[in-house]
N, C-alpha and C positions, 0 to 999 in steps of 0.2 A: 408434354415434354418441353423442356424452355431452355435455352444456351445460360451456360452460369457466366460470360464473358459480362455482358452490363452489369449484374450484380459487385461483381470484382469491381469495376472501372466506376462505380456510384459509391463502392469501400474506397476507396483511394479519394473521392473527393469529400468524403464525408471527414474521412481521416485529415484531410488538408482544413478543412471548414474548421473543426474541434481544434487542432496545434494550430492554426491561425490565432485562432480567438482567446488562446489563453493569456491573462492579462494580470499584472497584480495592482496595485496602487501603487504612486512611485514614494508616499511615507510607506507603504510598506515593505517595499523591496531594500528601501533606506536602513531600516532598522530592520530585518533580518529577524520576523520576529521577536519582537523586541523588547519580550516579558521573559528571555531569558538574555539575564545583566549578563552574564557571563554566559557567552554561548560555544569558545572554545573547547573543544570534547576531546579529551585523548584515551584511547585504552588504557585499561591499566588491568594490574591482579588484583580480585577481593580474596578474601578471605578463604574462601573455599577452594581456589586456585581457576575457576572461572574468568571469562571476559567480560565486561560489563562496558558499555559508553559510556556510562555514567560517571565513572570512577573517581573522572580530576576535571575540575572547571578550573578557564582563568579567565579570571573581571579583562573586559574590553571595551573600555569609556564608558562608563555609566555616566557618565558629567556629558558626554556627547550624546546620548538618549535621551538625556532631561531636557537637554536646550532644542532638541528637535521636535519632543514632546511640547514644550510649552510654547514653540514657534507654531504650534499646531493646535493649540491652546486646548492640549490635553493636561492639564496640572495634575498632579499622582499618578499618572500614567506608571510613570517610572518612577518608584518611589525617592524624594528629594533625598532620603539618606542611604541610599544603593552604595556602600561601601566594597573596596575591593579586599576580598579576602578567598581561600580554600575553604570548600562546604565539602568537609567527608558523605560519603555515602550515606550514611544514616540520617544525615538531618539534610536535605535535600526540600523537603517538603518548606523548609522556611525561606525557599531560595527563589519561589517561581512566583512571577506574579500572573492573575488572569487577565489578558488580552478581552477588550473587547471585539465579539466577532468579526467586524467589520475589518479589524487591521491584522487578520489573520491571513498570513500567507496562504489562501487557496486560488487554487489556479479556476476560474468562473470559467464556466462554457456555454455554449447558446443554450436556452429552455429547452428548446423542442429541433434540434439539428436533423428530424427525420428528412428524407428526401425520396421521392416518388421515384420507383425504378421504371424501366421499360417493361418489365417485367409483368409489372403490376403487384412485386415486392414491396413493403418500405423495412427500411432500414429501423435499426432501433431509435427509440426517445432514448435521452440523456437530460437530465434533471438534478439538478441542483439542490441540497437534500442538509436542513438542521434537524438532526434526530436527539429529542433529549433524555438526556442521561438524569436516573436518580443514583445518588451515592453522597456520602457525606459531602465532594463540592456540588452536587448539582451541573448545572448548566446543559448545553447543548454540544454534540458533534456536527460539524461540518463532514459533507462527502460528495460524491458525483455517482447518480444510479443509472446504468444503462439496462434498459428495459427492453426485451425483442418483443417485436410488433406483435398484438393477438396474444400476450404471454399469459395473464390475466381470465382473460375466455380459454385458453387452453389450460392451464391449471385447473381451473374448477371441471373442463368434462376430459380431465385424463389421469390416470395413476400412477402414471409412468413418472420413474423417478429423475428421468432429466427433468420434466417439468416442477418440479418440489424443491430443486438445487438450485443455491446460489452462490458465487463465488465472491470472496472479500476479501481485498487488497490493502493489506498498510505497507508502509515507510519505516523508516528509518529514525532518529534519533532526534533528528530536526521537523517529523513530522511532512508534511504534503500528500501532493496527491498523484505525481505523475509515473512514481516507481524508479530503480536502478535503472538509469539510462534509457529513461521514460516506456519503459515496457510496459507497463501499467495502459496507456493509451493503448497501443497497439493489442493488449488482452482483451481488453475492456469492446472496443470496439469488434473483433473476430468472433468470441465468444458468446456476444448478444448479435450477433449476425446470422449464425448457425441456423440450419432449416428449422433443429429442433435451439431454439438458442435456449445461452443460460444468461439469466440474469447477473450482471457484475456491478458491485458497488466498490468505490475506490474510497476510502475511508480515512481521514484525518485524525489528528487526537484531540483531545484539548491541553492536556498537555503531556507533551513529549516527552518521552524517555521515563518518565514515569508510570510504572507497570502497572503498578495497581488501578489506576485511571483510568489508561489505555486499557486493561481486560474488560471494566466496566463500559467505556465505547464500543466494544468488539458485542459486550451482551448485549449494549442497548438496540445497538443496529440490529443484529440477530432477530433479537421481539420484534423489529420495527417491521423489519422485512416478514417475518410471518402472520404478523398480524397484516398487514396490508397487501400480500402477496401469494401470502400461502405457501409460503417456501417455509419447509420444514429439517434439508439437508444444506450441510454448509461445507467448503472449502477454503478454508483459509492459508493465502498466501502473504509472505512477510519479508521483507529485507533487513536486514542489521538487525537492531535491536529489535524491527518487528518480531524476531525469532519467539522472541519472550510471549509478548502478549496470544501469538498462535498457540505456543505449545502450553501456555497454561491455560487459557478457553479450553483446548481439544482433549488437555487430559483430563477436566471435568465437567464436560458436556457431551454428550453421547451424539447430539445435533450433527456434531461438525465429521464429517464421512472422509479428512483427508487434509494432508496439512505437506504445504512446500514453502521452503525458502531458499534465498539469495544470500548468501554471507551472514548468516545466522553467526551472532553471536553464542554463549554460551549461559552466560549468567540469566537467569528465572526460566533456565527451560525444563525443568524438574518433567514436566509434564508430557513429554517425551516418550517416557515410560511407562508409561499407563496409556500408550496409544495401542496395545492389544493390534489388531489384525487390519488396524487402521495403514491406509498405506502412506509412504511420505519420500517427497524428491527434495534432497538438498545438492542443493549446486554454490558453486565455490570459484575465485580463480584461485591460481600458485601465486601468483605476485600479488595478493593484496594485502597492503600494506597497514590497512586500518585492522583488519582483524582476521589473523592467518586461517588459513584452511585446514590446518589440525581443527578448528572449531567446528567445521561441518561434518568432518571424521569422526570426530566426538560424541555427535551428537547421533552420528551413524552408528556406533557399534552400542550407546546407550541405549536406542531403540530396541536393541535385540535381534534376533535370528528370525525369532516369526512372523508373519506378516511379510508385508510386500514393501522394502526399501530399496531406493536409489541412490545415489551419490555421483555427483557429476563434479569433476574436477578439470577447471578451463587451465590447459597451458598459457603462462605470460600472461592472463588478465587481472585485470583488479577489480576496487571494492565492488564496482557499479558491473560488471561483464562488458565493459565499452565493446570492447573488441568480437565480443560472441554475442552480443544482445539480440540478433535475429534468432541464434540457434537457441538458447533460452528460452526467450520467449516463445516460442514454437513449441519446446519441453514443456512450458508449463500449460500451453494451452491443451496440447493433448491430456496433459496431469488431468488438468481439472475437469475435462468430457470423460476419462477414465472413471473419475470417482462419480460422474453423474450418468451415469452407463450407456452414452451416446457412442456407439460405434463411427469410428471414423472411413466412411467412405470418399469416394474419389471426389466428390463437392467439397464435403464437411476439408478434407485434404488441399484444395484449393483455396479454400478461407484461410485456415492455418498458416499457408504457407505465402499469403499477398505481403506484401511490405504496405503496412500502415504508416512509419512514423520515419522520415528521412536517415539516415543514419547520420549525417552533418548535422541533424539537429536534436540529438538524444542529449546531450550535453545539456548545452544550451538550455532546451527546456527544465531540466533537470534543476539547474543553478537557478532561474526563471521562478519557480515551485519554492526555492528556498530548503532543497534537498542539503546542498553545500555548506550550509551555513555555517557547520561545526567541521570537527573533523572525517566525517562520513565524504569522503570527496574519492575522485577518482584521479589513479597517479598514470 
């Protein structure tokens, strides 16, 4: 029998060590991801009477990308005839240029942040992860995989299905890695804490707000993680436009045991429907002002009667849950030990319930990630 007090008080430094360390390049924070000319995002209605982020771009300096680009002595970077105009929905695909990885807004974390408890615990590895993608563009996803200690030797001599589940984390429209008011840290690290932990990968796109792409990073990670892992069930969690790429993986992959988000849009979430007895948590605030809460309503009564759904609607908050982000993320983390059948006892309850990531500095990070970049912001 061993006190869980060090274990807690070794989460809280480890949690300080990871939001310390995250860093971007200052050309990268510069440009704002800066392979999208026009990164301006506002809601609008398509066609179907959905929400999409995607809907309406407007050009913001493309002449001021190029000269920073070539002060950088990146020539093409930013393509020299980046004109400003409106790209309807449909032709989107002729809008984005590919980023070399390197000047990709991801937020870096140490290699290996484990740390020796008194316990004779360690804490999870965290690793820094290009998983590559085939699909007509190719290339690689960036992400961050937090790995509970022994997770590997316990996969292979157990059958239990916490050890077979792994949870994965997207963003939003601008893409990153730290989550709505950086809950994503604070998941990531509780989760892979757990006696029985679950494996968590915080997952990037390549590019953003484009779904089709993004479902393809969602599968590439998937194989990555079972071929090298042996995790065979998945949880996928999404904010804004993540809504999309969750609910069309979940409604045609059998893999994935359970799907939550954060101010789920509406538009590509067909997939919803076909989540059969799959269960799923959407949470919302009233005031958010990027894309209202009738969208997680929506997306509640599409799922149907059967099955196990949620619906959490935060009084007064917005897009990111500023103001509930502890209670949140607390819901989700139970969410995702629910779908991996880890009963929550009075330990597993004290993980849950540590404060990992300051509340003064959810923001911050947030903006830091290049979550803000567009209109996905917090009012």
């Amino acid at each position: 029998m061993y006190s869980r007090k060090p274990l807690l008080t070794d989460l809280r430094s480890a949690a300080s060590a990871v939001t310390s360390s995250l860093h971007i390049s200052p050309f990268a924070t510069s440009l704002q991801r800066p392979y999208l000319i026009a990164s301006t995002i506002s809601p609008n209605y398509s066609l179907d009477g959905s929400i999409s982020l995607l809907d309406k771009f407007q050009h913001r300096s493309s002449y001021k990308l190029r000269q920073q680009a070539a002060s950088h002595n990146l020539k093409g970077f930013v393509h020299k005839n980046a004109q400003p105009k409106f790209i309807p929905l449909n032709n989107l695909a002729s809008f984005f240029i590919a980023p070399p990885p390197i000047f990709r807004s991801v937020c870096h974390l140490p290699q290996k942040p484990s740390l020796a408890v008194a316990t004779g615990k360690t804490l999870p590895t965290t690793t820094s992860l290009t998983i590559k993608v085939s699909d007509s563009r190719d290339g690689a996803v960036p992400g961050v995989l937090h790995i509970p200690h022994n997770h590997d030797q316990a996969t292979q001599s157990s059958a239990q299905a916490g050890t077979k589940t792994a949870a994965i984390l997207l963003s939003g429209a601008s893409g990153g890695l730290v989550g709505p008011s950086s809950i994503y840290l604070g998941m990531a690290t509780k989760l892979a804490s757990l006696n029985q932990g679950i494996p968590v990968l915080r997952l990037d796109y390549r590019y953003p707000a484009r779904n089709q792409y993004c479902v393809a990073d969602v599968l590439a990670a998937m194989s990555h993680l079972e071929r090298e892992h042996a995790i065979s069930r998945f949880v996928l969690v999404g904010w804004s436009f993540g809504g999309a790429p969750v609910f069309t993986v979940a409604g045609n992959d059998k893999r994935v045991v359970g799907c939550a988000t954060v101010a789920s849009q509406t538009a590509g979430t067909d997939g919803i429907e076909r989540l059969a007895l799959r269960p799923v948590l959407l949470l919302h605030g009233l005031r958010d002002q990027t894309l209202g809460s009738w969208c997680s309503e929506s997306l509640y009564r599409r799922y149907g009667e059967e099955g196990t759904r949620e619906l959490k609607l935060f009084e007064g908050d917005d897009h990111a849950l500023t103001r509930n982000a502890r209670e949140a993320e607390e819901m989700l983390c139970r969410f995702v030990m629910k779908c991996a059948d880890i009963e929550e006892r009075e330990e597993e309850s004290e993980v849950v319930k540590e404060k990992v990531v300051d509340e003064r500095d959810r923001v911050a990070l947030m903006e830091k990630a290049g979550h803000l970049a567009g209109e996905e912001r917090v009012e």
